[in-house]
Every structure is written in C-alpha cells, then in structure tokens.
Rosetta silent file (secondary structure, phi, psi, omega in degrees, C-alpha in Angstrom):
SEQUENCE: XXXXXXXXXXXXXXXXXXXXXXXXXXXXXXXXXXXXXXXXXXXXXXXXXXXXXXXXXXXXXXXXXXXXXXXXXXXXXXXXXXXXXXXXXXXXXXXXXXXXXXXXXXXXXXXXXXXXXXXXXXXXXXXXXXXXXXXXXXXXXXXXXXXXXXXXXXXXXXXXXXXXXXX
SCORE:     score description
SCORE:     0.000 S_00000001
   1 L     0.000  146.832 -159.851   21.713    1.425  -66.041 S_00000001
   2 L  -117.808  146.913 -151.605   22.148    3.946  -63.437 S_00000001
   3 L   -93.894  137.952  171.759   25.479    4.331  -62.207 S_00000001
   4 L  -104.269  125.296  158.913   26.549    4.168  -58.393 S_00000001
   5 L   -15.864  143.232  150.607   29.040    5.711  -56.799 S_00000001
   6 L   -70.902  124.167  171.681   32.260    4.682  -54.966 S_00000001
   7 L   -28.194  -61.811  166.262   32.770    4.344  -51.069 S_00000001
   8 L     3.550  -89.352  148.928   35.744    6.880  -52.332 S_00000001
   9 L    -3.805  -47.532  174.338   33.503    9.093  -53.397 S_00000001
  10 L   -97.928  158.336 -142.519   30.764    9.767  -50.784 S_00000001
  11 L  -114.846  165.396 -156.632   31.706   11.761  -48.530 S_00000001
  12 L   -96.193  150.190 -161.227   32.604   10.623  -45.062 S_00000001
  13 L   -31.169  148.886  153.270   29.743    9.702  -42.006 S_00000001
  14 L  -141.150   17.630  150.815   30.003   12.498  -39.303 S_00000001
  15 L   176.521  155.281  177.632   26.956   11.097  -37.049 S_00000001
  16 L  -139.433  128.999 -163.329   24.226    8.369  -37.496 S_00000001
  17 L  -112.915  131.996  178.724   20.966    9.469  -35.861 S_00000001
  18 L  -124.358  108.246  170.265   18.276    6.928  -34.601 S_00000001
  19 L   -69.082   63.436  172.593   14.524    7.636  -33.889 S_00000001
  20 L   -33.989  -44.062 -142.233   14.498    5.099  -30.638 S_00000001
  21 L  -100.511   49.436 -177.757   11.408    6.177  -29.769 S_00000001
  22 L   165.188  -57.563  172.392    9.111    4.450  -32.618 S_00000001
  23 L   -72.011  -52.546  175.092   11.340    3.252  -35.323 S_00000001
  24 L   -73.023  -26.914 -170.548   14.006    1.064  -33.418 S_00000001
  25 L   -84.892  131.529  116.574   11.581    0.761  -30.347 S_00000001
  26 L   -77.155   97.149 -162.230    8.471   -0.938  -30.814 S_00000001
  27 H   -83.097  -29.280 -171.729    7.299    1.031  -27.469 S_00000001
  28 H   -53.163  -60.082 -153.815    3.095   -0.140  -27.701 S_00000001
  29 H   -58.126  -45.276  145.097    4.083   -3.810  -28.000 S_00000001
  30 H     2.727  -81.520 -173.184    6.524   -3.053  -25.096 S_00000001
  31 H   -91.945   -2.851 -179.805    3.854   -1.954  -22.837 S_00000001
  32 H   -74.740  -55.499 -165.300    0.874   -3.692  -23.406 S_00000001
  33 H   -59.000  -65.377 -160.611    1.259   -6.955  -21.658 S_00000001
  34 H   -69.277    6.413  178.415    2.426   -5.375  -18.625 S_00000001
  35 H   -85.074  -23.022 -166.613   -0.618   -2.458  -18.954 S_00000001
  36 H   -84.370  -14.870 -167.122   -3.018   -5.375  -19.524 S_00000001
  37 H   -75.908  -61.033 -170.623   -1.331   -7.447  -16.478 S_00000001
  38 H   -57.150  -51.403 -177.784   -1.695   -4.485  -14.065 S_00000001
  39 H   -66.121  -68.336 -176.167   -5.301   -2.646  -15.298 S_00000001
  40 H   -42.057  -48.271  165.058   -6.379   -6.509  -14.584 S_00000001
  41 H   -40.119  -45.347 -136.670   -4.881   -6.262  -10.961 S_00000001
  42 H  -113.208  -39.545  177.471   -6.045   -3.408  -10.174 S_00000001
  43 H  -127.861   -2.036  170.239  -10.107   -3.259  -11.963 S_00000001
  44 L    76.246   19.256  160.966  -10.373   -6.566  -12.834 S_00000001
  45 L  -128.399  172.949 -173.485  -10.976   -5.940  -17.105 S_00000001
  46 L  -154.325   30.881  152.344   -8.408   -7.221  -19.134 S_00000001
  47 L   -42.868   65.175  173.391   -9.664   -5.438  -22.556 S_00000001
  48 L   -10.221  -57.029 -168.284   -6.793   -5.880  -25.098 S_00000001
  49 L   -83.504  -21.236  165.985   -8.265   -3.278  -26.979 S_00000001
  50 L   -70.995  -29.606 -161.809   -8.791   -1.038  -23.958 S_00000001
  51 L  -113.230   36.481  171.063   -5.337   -0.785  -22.712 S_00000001
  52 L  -121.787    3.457  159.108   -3.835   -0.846  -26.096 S_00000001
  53 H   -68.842  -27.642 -161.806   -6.455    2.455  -26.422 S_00000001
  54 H   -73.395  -65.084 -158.866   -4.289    3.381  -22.949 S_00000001
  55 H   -69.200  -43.175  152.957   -1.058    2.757  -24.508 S_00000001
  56 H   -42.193  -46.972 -178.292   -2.035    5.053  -26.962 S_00000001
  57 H   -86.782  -29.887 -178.340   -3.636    8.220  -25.667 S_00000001
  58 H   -68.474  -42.682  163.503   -0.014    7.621  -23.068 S_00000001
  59 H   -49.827  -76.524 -173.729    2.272    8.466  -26.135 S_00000001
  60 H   -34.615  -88.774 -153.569    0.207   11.043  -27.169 S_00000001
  61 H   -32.864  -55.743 -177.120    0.016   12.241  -23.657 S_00000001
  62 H   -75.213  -22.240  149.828    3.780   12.052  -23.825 S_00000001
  63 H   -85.142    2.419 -176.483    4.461   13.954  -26.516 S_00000001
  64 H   -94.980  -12.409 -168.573    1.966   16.810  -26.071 S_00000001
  65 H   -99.216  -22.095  159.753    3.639   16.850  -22.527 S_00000001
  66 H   -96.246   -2.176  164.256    6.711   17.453  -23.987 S_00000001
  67 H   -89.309  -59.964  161.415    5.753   20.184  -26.631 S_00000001
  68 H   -25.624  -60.057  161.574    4.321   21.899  -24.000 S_00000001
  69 H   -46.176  -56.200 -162.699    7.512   22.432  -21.883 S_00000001
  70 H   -69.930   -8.731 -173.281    9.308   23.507  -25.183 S_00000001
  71 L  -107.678   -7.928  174.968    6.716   25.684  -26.118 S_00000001
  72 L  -114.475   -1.464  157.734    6.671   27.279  -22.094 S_00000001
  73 L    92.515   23.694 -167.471   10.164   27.900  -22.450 S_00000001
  74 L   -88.359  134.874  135.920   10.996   24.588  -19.455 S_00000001
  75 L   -17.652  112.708 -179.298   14.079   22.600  -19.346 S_00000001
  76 L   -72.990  137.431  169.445   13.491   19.071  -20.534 S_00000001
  77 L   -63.858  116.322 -178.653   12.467   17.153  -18.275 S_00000001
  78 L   -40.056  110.397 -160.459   13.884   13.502  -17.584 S_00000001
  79 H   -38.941  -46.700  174.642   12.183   10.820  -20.006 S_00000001
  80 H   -78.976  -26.726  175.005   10.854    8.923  -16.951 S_00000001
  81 H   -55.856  -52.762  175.239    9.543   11.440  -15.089 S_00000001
  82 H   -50.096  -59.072  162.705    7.415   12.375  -18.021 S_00000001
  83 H   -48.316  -54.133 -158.829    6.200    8.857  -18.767 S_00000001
  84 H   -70.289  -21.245 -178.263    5.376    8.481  -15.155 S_00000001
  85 H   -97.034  -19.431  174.028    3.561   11.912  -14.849 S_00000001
  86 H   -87.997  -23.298 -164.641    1.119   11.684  -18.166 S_00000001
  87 H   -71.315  -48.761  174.634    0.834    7.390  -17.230 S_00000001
  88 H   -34.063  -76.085 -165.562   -0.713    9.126  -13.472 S_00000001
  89 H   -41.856  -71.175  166.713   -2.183   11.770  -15.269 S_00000001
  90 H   -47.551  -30.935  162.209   -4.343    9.243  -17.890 S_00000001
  91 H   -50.109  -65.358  177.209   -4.978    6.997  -15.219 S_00000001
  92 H   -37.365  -57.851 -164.681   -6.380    9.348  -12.971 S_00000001
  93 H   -94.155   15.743  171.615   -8.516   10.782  -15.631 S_00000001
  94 H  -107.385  -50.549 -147.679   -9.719    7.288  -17.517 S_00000001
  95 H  -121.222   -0.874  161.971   -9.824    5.248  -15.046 S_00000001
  96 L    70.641   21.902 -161.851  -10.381    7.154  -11.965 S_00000001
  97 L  -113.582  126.101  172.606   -6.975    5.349  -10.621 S_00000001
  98 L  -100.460   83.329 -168.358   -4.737    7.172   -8.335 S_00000001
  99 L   -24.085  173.868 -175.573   -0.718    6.929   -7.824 S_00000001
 100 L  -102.029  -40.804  171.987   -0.130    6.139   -4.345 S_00000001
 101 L   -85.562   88.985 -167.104    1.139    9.162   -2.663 S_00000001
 102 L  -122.776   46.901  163.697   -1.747   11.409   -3.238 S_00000001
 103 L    57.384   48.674  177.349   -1.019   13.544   -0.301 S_00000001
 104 L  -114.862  165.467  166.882   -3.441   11.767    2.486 S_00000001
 105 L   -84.005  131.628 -174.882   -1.861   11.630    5.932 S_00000001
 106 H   -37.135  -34.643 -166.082   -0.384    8.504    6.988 S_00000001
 107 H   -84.607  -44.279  159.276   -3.171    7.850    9.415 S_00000001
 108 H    31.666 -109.608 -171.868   -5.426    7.711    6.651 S_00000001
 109 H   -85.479  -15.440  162.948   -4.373    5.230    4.645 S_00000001
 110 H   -42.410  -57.902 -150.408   -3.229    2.968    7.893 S_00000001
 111 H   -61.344  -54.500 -160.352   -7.045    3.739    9.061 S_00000001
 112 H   -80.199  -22.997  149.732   -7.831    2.435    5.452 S_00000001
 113 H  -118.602    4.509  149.499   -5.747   -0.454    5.141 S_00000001
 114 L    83.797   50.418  165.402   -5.430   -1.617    8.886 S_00000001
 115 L  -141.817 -161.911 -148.090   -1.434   -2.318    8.692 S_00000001
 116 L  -130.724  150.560  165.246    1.099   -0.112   10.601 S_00000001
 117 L  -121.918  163.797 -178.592    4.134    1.432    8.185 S_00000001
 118 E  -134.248  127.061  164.777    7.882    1.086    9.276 S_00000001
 119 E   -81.310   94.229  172.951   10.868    3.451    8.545 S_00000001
 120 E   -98.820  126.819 -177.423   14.603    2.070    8.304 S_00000001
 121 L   -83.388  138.754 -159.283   16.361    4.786    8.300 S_00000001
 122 L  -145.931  162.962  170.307   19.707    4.575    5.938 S_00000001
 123 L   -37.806  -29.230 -155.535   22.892    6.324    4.958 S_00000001
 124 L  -107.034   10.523 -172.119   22.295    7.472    1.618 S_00000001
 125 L   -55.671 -177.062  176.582   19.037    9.230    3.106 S_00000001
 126 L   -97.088  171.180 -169.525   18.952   12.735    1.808 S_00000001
 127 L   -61.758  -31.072 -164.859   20.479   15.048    4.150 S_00000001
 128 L  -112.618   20.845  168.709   17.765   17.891    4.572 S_00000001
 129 L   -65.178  106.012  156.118   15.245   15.543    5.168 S_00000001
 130 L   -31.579   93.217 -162.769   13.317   16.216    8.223 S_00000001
 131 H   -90.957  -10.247 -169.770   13.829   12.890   10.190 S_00000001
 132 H   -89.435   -2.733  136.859   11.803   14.078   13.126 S_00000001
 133 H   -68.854  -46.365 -168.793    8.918   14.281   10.592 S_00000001
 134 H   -87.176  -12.406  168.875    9.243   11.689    9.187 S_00000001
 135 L   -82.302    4.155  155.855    9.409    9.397   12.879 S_00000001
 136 L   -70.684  -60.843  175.673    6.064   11.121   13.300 S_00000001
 137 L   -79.234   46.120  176.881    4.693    9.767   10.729 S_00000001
 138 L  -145.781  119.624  176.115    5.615    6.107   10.931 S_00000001
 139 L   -63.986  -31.331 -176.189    4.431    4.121   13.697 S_00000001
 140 E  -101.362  130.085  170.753    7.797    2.410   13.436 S_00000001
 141 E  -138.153  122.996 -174.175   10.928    4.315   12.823 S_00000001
 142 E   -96.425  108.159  146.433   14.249    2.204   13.207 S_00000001
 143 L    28.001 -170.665   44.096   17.240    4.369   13.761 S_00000001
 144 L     5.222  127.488 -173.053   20.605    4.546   11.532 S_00000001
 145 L  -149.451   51.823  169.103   23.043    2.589   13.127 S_00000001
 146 L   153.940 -157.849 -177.297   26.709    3.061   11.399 S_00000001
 147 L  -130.985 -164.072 -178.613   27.713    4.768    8.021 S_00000001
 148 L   -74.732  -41.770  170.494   28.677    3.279    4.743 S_00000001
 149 L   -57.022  -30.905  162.099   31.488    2.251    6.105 S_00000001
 150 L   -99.518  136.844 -155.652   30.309   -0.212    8.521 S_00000001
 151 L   -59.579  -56.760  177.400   29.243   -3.646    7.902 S_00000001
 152 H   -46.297  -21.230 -158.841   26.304   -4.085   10.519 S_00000001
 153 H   -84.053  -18.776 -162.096   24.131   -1.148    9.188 S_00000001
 154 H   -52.887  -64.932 -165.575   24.063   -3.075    5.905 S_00000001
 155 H  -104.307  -24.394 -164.732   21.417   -5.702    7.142 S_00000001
 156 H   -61.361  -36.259  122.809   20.919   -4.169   10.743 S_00000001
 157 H    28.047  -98.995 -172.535   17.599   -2.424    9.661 S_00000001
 158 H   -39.192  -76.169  173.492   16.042   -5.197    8.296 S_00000001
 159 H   -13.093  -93.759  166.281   17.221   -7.084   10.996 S_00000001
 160 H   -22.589  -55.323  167.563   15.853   -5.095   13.796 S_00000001
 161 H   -52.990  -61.240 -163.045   12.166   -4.754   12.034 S_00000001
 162 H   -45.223  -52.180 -177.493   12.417   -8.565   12.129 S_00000001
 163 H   -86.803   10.622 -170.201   12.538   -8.959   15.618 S_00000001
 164 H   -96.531  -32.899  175.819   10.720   -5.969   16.447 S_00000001
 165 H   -89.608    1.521  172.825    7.987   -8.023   14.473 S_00000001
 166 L    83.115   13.368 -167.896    8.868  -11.424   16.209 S_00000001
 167 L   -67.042    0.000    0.000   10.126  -12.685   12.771 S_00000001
C-alpha cells in the first residue's frame, strides 16, 4: 500500500494558477448561441455547425493574434480588444461582414440608410476631441449644457433630442 503523506509534511501553497481560458471556461459553448443568434440576423443561415466552425477558427485567430505581438516584441494588448479585432477580422474575411465604422463618411451611410444621426454631447467626452468636427458631421449636434455636477445635464440631452424630434 503506498503511503501518503501528511498536510505537515507538504510543503506550503505559494500560488494556485488557473487556465480560465479553456479549462475553467467553457468559452465555444459560451459563444455559440449568441454567434448563431447574430450570423442569423445578419445573413439569414443559422448553421450550428457553421458558426461553431466560426467559434473556432476565432480562438485560433485569437491566439495566433497574440503570439504574434509576443513574437513582434508589442505590449499585450487588452483581452477584448483582441477578441473584437480577430471576431472583425474573421468576419470580414468568411463572411464578407463588416464592423460598422469602416471609415465611410457620414453622408454615406445616411445616403444609405435614409435616417439623419444625432450627437449629445456629454461631460465625460474626451477632451481633445475635435467638437467642431464632429458637429459637422452630425446633422444634429445637441450642445453640453452643465458639468457633472449639475443635475439637468443628466437627462437634458436626451431630453432636448426628444423635442427636437416632436417626441
């Protein structure tokens, strides 16, 4: 009979390490419903076996995207950013599916989907933002109207688009 050791004995824990990203995770089953819910929105199939082919080649994609930086000498990059730039990236290049800011000029996509866009402008915008760009390119652009500190700017926004839309 083979003998075991005493807690006593062993010598004591000094970190417990977890592979989230496969062992504790099940990330496919994760992502499948909502890949099969969306690739149906969006192309009309709803091929179990297609988007769990998706959810596949998207790991890969995400870990070849991250051997790459370490192998170009890059700072890693922030976990969502990556998923979100290989999930683009495979998209683009399966399914001929495009992210939505793909650098067209606002009149564009207005000319192409016949609505108008509106800007509320807000507090936390960032600072070096060009707002006198960005009211060009908005048919609507509603002002700032307080700081953090005041109560009205909270909802005033919103507000304002509402009745600027008769709402």
């Amino acid at each position: 009979m083979a003998s075991s050791s005493s807690a006593a004995e062993a010598p004591p824990v000094k970190a417990l390490i977890f592979d989230l990203m496969g062992t504790c995770l099940d990330w496919h089953t994760a992502v499948l419903n909502p890949l099969i819910y969306l690739l149906n929105q969006v192309t009309g199939r709803n091929s179990h076996a297609e988007v769990s082919e998706l959810a596949l080649d998207w790991r890969q994609a995400f870990f070849d995207g991250i051997s790459a930086r370490f192998k170009a000498g890059l700072p890693a990059e922030d976990i969502d950013e990556t998923h979100r730039r290989t999930l683009d990236g495979l998209l683009g290049s399966k399914y001929n599916l495009k992210k939505h800011d793909l650098q067209w000029e606002i009149a564009e996509c207005v000319q192409a989907c016949g609505m108008h866009t509106a800007y509320i402008q807000r507090w936390t915008e960032d600072p070096k933002e060009d707002m006198s760009k960005v009211k060009e390119e908005n048919d609507i652009f509603i002002e700032l109207d307080g700081d953090q500190y005041t109560a009205p700017k909270a909802h005033g926004g919103l507000l304002k688009l509402a009745d600027l839309l008769g709402a």
